[in-house]
Structure formats: C-alpha cells, structure tokens
Residue frames as qw, qx, qy, qz and C-alpha x, y, z in Angstrom:
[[0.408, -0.298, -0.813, 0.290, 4.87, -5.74, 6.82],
 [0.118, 0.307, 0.465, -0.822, 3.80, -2.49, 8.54],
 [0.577, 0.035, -0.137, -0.804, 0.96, -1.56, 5.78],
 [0.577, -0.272, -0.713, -0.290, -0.22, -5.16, 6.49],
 [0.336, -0.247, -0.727, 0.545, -0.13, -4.77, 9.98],
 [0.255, 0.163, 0.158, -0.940, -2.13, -1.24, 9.60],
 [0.438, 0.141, -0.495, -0.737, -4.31, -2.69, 7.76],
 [0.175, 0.120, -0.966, 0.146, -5.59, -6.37, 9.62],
 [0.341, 0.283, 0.537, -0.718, -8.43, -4.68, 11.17],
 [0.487, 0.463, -0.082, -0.736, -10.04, -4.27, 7.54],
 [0.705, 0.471, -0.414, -0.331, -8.75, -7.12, 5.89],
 [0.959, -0.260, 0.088, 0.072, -7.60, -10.69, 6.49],
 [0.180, -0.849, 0.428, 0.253, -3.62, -10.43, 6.05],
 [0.620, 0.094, 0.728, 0.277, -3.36, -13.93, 4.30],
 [0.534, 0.642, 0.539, 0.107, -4.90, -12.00, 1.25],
 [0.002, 0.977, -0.145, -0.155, -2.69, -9.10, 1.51],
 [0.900, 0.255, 0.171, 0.310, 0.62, -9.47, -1.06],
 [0.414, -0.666, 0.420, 0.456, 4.30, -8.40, -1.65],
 [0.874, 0.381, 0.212, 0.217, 4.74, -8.03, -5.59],
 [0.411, -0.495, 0.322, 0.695, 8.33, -6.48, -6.32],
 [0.639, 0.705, 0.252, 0.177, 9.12, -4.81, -9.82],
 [0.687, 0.001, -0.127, 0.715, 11.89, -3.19, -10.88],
 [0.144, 0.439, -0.004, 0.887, 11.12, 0.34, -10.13],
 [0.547, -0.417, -0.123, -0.715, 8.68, -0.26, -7.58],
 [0.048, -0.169, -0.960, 0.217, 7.26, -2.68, -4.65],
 [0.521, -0.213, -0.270, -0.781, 3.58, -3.10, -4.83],
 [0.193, 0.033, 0.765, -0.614, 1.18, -3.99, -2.24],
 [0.452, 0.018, -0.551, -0.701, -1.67, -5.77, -3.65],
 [0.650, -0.085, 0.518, -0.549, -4.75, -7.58, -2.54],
 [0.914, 0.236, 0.309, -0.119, -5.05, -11.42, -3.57],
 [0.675, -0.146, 0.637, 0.343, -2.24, -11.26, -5.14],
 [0.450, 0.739, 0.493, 0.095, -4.15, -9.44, -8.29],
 [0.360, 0.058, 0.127, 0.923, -2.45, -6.42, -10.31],
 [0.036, -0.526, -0.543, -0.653, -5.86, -5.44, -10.73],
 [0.547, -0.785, -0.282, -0.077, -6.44, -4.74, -6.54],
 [0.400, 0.518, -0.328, 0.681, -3.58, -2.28, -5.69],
 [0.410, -0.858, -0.272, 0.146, -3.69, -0.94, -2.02],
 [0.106, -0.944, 0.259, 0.175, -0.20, 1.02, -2.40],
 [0.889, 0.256, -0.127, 0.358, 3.44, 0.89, -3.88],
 [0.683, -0.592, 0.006, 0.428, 6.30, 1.50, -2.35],
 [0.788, 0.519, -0.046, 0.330, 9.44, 3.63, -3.94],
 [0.580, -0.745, 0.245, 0.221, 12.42, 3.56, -2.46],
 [0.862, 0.216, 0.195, 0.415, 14.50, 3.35, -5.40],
 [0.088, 0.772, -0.074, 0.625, 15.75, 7.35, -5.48],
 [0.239, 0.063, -0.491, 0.835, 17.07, 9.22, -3.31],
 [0.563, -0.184, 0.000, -0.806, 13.26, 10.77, -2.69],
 [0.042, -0.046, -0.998, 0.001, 11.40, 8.19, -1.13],
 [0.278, -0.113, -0.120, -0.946, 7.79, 7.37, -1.76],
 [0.288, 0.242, 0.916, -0.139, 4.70, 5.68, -1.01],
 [0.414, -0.084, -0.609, -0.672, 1.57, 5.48, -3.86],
 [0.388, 0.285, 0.678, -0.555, -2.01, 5.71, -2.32],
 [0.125, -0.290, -0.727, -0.609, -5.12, 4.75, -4.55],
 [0.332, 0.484, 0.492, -0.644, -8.20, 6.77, -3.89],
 [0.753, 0.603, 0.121, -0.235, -10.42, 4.97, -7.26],
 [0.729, 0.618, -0.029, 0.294, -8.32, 4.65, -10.38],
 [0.330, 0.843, -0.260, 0.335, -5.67, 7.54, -9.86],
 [0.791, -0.189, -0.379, 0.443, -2.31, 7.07, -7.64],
 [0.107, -0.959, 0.117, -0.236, -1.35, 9.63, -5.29],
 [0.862, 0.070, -0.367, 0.343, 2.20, 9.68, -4.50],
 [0.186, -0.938, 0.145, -0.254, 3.36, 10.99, -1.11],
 [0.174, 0.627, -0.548, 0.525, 6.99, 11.66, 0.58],
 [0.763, -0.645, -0.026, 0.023, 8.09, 9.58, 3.11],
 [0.406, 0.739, -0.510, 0.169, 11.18, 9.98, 4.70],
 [0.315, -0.173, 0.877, -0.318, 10.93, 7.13, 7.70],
 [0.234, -0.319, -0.895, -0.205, 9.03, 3.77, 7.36],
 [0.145, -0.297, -0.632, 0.701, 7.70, 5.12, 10.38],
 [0.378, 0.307, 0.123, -0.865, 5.19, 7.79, 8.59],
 [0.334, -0.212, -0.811, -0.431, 3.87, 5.04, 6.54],
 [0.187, -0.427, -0.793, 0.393, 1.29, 4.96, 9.92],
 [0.142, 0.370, 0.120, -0.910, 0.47, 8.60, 9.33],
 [0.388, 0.146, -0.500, -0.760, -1.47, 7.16, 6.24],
 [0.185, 0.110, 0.935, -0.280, -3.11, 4.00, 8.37],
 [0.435, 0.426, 0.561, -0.560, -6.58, 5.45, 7.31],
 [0.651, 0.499, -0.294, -0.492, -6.61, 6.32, 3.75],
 [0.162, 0.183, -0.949, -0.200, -4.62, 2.13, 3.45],
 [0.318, 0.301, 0.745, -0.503, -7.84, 1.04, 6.09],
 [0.474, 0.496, 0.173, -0.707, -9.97, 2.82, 3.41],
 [0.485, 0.438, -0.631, -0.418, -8.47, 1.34, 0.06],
 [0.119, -0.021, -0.993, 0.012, -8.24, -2.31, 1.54],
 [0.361, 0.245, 0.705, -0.559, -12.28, -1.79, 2.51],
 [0.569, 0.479, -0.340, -0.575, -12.90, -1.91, -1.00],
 [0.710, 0.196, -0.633, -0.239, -12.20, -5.14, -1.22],
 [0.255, -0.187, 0.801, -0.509, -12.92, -6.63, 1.91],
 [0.732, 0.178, 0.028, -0.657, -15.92, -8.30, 0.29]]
C-alpha cells in the first residue's frame, strides 16, 4: 500500500498490483510479470526492497517500511514508464 500510495501521482492505482511468490512480493503494473515497479523481501532477517532502473534490479536495505518513501522518486520514475 505505501509504494502505491507514493506512486498515485504518476499512475492510476487501479493498475498498480500485489503479486506474492514464495521468496518475494512483487509490485507490478497491470498485473503483468513483464511491468515490474519493485519487489519486496522480507523473508530474511536482512530486509529488502528491488528497484528497476531498465532491465537490471537494484536491491536496497530497508530496515522500516517507513524508508520505502526515501525511494518515492526512483518508484515515481519506474511507474512513468508505463503511464502510457
């Protein structure tokens, strides 16, 4: 809910998806594997969050939900890719 809420300005939120997996939660646009915007891992004792800037995933350290907001622009950026 918060990376859709960061993210509303750029994109409609109806189009913005919750796909679980077992090692992961992915955030995805339309529903589509093919339109990542980030994935979540909290399964470890490390917690991350997976940014796409093109093709490659960057995975950074969070240790509150709370800094998911510190990344508000690079999600703003990935979901304006497909705001079309």
């Amino acid at each position: 809910m918060i990376v859709k809420a960061i993210v509303r300005e750029t994109i409609s939120p109806k189009r913005i998806f919750m796909r679980d997996q077992k090692s992961y939660c992915g955030i995805l646009i339309d529903n589509n594997n093919r339109k990542p915007l980030a994935r979540l891992w909290f399964n470890r004792s490390v917690k991350y969050i997976g940014l796409f800037d093109g093709e490659a995933e960057e995975r950074l350290i969070v240790d509150t939900l709370d800094q998911i907001y510190e990344y508000s622009d690079r999600l703003k950026a990935g979901a304006a890719k497909y705001a079309v």
